[in-house]
Each structure stands twice: as C-alpha cells, then as structure tokens.
C-alpha positions as CSV (number, residue, x, y, z in Angstrom):
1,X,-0.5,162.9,137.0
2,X,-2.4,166.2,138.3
3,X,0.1,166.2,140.9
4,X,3.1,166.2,138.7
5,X,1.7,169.4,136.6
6,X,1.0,171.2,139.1
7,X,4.2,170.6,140.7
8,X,6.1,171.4,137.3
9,X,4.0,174.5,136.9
10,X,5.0,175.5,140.3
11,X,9.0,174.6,139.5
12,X,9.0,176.4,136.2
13,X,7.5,179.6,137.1
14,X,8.3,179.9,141.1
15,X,11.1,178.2,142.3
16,X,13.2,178.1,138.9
17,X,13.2,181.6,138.7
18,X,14.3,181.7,142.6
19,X,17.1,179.4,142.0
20,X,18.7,180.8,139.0
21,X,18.8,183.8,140.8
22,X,22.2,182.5,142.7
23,X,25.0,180.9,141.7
24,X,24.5,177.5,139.8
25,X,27.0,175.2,142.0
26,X,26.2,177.3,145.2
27,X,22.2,176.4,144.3
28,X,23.4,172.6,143.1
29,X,25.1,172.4,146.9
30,X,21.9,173.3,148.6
31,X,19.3,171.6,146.9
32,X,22.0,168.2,147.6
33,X,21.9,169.4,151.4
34,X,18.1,169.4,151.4
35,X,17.8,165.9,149.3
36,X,20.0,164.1,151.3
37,X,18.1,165.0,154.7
38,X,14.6,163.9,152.5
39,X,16.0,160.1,152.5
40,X,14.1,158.9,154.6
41,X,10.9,160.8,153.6
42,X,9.8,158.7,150.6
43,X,6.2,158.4,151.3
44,X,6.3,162.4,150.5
45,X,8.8,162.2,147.7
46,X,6.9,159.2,146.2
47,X,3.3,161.3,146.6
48,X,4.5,164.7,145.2
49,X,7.2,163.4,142.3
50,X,6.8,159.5,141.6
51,X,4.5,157.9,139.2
52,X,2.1,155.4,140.6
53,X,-0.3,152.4,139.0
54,X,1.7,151.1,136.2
55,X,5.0,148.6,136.4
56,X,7.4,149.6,133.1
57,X,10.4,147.6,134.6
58,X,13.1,146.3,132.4
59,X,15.3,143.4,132.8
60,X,18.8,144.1,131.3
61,X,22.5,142.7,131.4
62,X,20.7,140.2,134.6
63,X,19.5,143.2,136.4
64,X,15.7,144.4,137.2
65,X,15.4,148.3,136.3
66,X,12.1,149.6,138.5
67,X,12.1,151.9,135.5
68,X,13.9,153.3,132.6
69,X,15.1,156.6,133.7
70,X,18.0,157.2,135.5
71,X,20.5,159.7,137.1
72,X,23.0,160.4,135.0
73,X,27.0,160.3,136.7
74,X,27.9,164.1,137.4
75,X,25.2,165.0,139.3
76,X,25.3,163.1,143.1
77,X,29.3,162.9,142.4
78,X,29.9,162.3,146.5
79,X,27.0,159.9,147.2
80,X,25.3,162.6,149.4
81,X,21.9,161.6,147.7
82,X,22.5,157.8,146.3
83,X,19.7,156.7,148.7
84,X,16.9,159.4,147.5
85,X,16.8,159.7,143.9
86,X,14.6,156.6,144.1
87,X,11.8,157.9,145.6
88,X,12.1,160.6,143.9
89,X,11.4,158.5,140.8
90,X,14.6,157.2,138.8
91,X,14.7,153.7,137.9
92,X,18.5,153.7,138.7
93,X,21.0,156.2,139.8
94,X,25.0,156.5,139.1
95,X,26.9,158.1,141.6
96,X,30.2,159.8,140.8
97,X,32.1,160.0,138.7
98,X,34.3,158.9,141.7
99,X,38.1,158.8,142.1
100,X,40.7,157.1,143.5
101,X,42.2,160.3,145.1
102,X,40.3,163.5,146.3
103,X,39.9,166.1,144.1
104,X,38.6,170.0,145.0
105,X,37.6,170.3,141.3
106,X,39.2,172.7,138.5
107,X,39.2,176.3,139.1
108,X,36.0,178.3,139.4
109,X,33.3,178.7,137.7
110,X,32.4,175.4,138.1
111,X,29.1,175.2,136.9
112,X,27.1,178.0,135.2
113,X,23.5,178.4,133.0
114,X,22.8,178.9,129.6
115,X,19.4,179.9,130.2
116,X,18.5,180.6,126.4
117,X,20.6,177.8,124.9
118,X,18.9,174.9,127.6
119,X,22.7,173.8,128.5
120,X,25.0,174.2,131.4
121,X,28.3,174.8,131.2
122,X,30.7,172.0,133.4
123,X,33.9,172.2,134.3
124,X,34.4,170.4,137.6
125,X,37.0,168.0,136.3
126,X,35.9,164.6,138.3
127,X,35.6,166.9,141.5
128,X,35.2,164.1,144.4
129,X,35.9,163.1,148.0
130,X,37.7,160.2,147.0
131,X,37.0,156.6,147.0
132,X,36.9,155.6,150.1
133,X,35.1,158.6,151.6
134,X,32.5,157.7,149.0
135,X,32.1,153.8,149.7
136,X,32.3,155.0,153.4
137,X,29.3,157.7,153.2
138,X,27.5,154.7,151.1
139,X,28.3,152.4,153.8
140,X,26.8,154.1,156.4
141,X,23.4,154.7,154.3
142,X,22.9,150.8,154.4
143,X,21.0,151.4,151.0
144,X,18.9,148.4,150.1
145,X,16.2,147.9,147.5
146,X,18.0,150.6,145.2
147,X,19.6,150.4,142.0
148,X,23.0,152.2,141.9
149,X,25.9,152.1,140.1
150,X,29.1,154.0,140.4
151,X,31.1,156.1,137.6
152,X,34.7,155.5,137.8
153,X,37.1,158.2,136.4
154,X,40.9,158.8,136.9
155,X,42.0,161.2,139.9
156,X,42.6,164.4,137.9
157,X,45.7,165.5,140.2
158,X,49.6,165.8,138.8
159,X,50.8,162.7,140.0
160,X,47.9,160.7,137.5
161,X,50.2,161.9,134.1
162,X,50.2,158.6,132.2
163,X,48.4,155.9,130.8
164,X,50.0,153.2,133.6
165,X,49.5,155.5,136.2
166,X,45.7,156.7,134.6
167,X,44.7,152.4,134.1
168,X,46.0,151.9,138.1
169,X,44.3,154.3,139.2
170,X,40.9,153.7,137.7
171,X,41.5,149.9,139.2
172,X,41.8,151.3,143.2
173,X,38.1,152.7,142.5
174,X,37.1,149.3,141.0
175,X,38.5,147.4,143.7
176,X,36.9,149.7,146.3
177,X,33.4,149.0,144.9
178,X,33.1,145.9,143.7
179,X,32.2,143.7,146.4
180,X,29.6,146.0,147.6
181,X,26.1,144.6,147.8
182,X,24.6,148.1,147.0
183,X,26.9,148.6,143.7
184,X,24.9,146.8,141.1
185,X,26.5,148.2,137.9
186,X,29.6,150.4,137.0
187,X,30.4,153.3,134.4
188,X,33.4,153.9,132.6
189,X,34.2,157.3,132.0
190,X,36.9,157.9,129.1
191,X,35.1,160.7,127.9
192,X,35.1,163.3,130.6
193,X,36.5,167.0,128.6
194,X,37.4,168.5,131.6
195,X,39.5,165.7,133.2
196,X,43.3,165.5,131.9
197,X,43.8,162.0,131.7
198,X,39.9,160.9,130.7
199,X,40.2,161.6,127.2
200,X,43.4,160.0,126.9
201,X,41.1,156.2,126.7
202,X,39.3,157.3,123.5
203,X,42.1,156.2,121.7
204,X,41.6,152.7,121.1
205,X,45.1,151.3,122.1
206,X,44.3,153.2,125.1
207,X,41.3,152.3,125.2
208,X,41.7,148.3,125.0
209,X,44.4,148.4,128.1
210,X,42.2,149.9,130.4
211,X,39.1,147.5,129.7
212,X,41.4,144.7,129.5
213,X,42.5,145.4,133.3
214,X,38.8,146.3,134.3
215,X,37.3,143.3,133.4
216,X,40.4,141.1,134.9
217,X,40.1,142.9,138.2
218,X,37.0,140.3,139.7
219,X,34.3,142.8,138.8
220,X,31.2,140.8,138.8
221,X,28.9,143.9,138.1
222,X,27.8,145.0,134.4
223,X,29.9,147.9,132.9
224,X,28.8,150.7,131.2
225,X,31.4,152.8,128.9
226,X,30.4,156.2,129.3
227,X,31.1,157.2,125.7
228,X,32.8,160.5,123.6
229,X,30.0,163.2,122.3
230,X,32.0,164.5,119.7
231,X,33.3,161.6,117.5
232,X,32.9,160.2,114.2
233,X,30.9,156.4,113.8
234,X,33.9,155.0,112.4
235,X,35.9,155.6,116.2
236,X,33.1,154.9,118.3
237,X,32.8,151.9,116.5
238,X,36.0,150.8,117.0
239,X,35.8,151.4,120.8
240,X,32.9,148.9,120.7
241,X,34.2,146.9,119.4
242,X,37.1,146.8,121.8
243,X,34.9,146.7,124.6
244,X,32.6,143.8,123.6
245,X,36.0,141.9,123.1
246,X,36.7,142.2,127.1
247,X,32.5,141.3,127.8
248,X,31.9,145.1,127.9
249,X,27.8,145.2,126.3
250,X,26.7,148.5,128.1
251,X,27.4,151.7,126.4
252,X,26.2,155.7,127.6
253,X,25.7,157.7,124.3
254,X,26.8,160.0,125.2
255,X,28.8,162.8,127.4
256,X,29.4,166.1,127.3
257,X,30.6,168.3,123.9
258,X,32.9,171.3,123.6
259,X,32.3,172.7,120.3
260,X,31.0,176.2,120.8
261,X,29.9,176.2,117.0
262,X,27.2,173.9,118.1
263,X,23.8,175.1,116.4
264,X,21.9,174.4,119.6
265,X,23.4,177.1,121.5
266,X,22.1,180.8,121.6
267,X,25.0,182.6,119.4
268,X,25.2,185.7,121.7
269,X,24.9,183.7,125.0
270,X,27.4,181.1,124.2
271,X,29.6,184.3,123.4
272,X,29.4,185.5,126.8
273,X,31.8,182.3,127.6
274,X,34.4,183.0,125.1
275,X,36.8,183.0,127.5
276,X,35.6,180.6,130.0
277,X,37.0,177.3,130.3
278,X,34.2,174.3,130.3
279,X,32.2,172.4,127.9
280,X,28.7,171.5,127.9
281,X,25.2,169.7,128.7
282,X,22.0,170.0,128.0
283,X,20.1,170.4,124.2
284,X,23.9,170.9,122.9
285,X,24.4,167.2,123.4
286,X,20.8,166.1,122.1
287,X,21.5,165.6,118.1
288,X,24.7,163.7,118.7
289,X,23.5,161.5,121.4
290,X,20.7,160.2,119.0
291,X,22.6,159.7,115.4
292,X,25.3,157.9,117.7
293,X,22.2,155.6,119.3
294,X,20.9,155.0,116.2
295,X,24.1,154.1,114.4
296,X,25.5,151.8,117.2
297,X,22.2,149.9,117.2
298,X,22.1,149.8,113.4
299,X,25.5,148.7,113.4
300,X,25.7,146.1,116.9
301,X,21.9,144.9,117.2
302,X,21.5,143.0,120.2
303,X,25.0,142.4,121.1
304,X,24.6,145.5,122.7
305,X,22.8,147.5,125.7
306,X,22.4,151.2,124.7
307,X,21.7,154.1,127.6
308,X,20.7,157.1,125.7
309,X,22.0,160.2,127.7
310,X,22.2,164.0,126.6
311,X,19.5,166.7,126.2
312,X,16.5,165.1,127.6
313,X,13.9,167.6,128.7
314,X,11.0,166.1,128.0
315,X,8.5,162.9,127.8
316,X,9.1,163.2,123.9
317,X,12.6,163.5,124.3
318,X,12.7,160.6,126.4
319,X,10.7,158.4,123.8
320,X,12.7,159.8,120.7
321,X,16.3,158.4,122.2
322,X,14.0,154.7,123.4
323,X,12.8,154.7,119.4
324,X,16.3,155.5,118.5
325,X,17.7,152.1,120.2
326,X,18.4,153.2,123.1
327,X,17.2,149.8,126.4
328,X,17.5,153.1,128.9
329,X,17.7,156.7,129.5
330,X,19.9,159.4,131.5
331,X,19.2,162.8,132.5
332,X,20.2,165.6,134.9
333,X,20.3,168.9,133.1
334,X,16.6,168.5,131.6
335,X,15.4,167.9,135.4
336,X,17.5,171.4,136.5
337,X,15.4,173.2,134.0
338,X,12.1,171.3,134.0
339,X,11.5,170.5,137.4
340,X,12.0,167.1,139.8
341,X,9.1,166.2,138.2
342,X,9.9,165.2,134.9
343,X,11.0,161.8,135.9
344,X,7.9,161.0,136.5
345,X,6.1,162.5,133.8
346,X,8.1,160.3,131.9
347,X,7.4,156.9,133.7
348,X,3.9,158.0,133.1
349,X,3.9,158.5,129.4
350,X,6.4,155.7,128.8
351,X,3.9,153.4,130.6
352,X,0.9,154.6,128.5
C-alpha cells in the first residue's frame, strides 16, 4: 500500500503535469506504445501498481472476476494492451469498442482535458482497426489467464445508414469474436454520442431487433448493454426490460453525457468548448450513473448484473457505485487523472 502512495504522489505531482503538457490523444498514443511493450513485465507491473494479500474475486453471470474493477471500452479500442491491464491490476478489461469496418475516427480534436471540471471531452466516434485486425492482434498475444471482453459498436462509415444495415453490421463483430477462447464476455454499445448509428438502438423497437439478432447469432458469452447516460428511468427501464426478454442480465450504467449545462463542469472551462464537437467523461457522468444504478436495482433486484461506470476517481467513489447496486465497476478517466495506481488502491480498500 506504501508503494501505491508513493507512486500516486509521484503521478499526481510529476508525471501528470508532464503529460498534460501535450496533446491528450498524442499522450493516450504513447503511454499505449509503452504499455503494450510492458506485457510481458508483470512481475514489475504487479510490484509497483497491483494489490497483494487479499482475494476479493467475484463470481458473476458463470464467470470468476480476479477483482471488481475493470477497464472500461474506449480506452484500449485496438487491443494494443488487452494482455497488460491485468497486471496492472483490473479484474477484467473490455477492449474496443470494435467494428466491423475500419474507422480513422471523427475529425480532430479527438480527445481533450477539462482539467478543472475532472472530465475529458471524446469524440472519436468508434475509431478502430476493424474487426479482424483486432481478433488478429489478439490472436497473436495468445492471452490466457485474462479476463477480457470485447465492446461491439456499429462501423460509423456512410455505407452503415440504417437500422438493417446498423443490426448486420454489429453481427460480423459478433461472429468474429465469439468462438474465441480469450473473449469471455461482450458489450453492447447503443449508447455511444459520437457514433451516427449507436444512438439509433436506444429506441426500444430498435432496440429489441438488435438483441433479438445478438443473442440468436450462437454467442455463448454473457452480454453487457452498455447503457444511455442521459435518459429518464422510465426508458431505461423499458430497454431492460427488452433485453432480459432475449437472456441479456448485464447492464453498464452508464456512458458518456452531452449536456453542457451539467453542474459538474467548471462554467468557464466547459465554455472554452462551445464550439467543439464531443461529449463527455469523467465527474460529469458521476450523478447519473449512480441514480440509474440505484433505480435499476431497486426496480430489477437480482434478475439483474449491474457494472457501475462513470466518474470514478477514487476508493470512495468506487464503494459509493458497489453500495449503490452495482456487482462491478468501470473506470478510465479517474485513472488518467489519478494515476495507474488507483486500481489498486481500490482492490485494497474494497478488500478491507
């Protein structure tokens, strides 16, 4: 534990300042250079970043989670580091979110910091190598003794401009995956603001199609729905509802949100992007993410598995969205600005 503070002390007032020096997806490039050619390092990783001593693993949906804390999708969205996050902590990792077709990502800026408001603006728009670059890349890692899942989106290119075309297209990625021994869950992204097509499965007519054909395509893997930040209980209940009719239990509360009005943000700062396209992670997304855990377990009980994701930058924050209802937890932003060391951190106090 001495290790981990001095490790976040070091993050928070060296290298963080470093880092946000340069550009955020120039910086996000690098630091995935440098991770994926630590793979094979995990005595280090494990030493500096890991917790050690006490066992906190979870059964869920028929699968053994090391630990509660995982990667959330839009972070390792090319598989580059699928085979480190481990030791660098997480209980499970997502990579993606993957398409069918390869995308370059929408326009620049991609990525950029809201320093004062703890957020990051997003707007890569399901940016990917494809498919089957991705299942070839994980191929040739022969990961074994991780648990990783893959985020399936729609290909964001002009040819993907309906609902037929969006529901086939999701079920190439499927089909690519599914028999792989190292893809032991999926997520479903319909909630993706920066993707044309993703929002489009929010709608509940939509909605039901697309889950109907996922779970009749021989997927044999839990799926997770990666679930709308911005919508009202009545809607997200519905969309439950839809999915626990097709054997969906797993649900991600919740993605990114787009309202700039959101109190969390920094009113001058969040001015400076008036006029940059994008929405948002980080503390924006806390307050929604827990009254939406909350109500979903209030509402579903058991019946379903919730993964509490959105503005996690801290032990406390972890343990609020687990009190809340939530079986597991996501991060990515709260580990950008708090250090690689949180994970562990939080393994530590969730084990006390």
């Amino acid at each position: 534990m001495m290790i981990n503070k001095t490790i976040g002390v070091l993050y928070r007032n060296l290298i963080k300042p470093a880092l946000f020096q340069f550009d955020a997806e120039f910086v996000h490039n690098m630091v995935t250079q440098i991770g994926e050619g630590l793979e094979d390092q995990k005595w280090l990783l494990r030493f500096l970043l890991s917790r050690g001593g006490k066992t906190i693993k979870k059964n869920i949906l028929g699968l053994e989670f090391e630990n509660p804390v995982g990667l959330a999708a839009g972070f390792d969205y090319n598989g580059h580091l699928a085979k480190v996050m481990k030791h660098v902590g997480f209980g499970f990792n997502t990579v993606g979110t993957v398409t069918a077709q390869k995308y370059a990502g929408n326009k620049l800026p991609r990525l950029a910091r809201l320093t004062q408001s703890k957020s990051l603006l997003v707007n890569k728009g399901f940016k990917s190598d494809g498919a089957e670059t991705v299942a070839k890349r994980l191929d040739e890692k022969k990961i074994e003794g991780h648990l990783i899942g893959i985020s399936v989106g729609s290909s964001n290119v002009p040819n993907v401009n309906t609902i037929n075309k969006a529901i086939d297209d999701y079920l190439v990625t499927f089909r690519i995956f599914k028999d792989k021994p190292y893809v032991k869950y999926f997520e479903l992204n319909i909630s993706c603001p920066n993707a044309a097509m993703s929002e489009s499965f929010s709608n509940p007519k939509n909605f039901k199609e697309l889950a109907k054909a996922a779970t009749s395509c021989g997927i044999t893997q839990p799926i997770f729905v990666k679930m709308p930040s911005e919508i009202d209980f009545d809607e997200s209940d519905a969309l439950v509802r839809l999915a626990i009719e097709n054997g969906v239990r797993g649900f991600i509360f919740s993605n990114l949100v787009k309202d700039r009005n959101n109190r969390a943000f920094n009113k001058k700062e969040i001015a400076r992007f008036k006029n940059v396209k994008g929405n948002f992670s980080g503390k924006p997304t806390a307050e929604n993410s827990k009254r939406l855990i909350r109500h979903t377990r209030g509402v579903f009980g058991n019946n379903v598995v919730i993964v509490g994701c959105g503005g996690i930058f801290s032990a406390d924050d972890a343990r609020e969205r687990l009190s809340a209802g939530a079986d597991l937890i996501q991060l990515i932003t709260g580990m950008i600005y708090e250090g690689p060391q949180l994970i562990g951190e939080i393994n530590e106090r969730i084990a006390q």
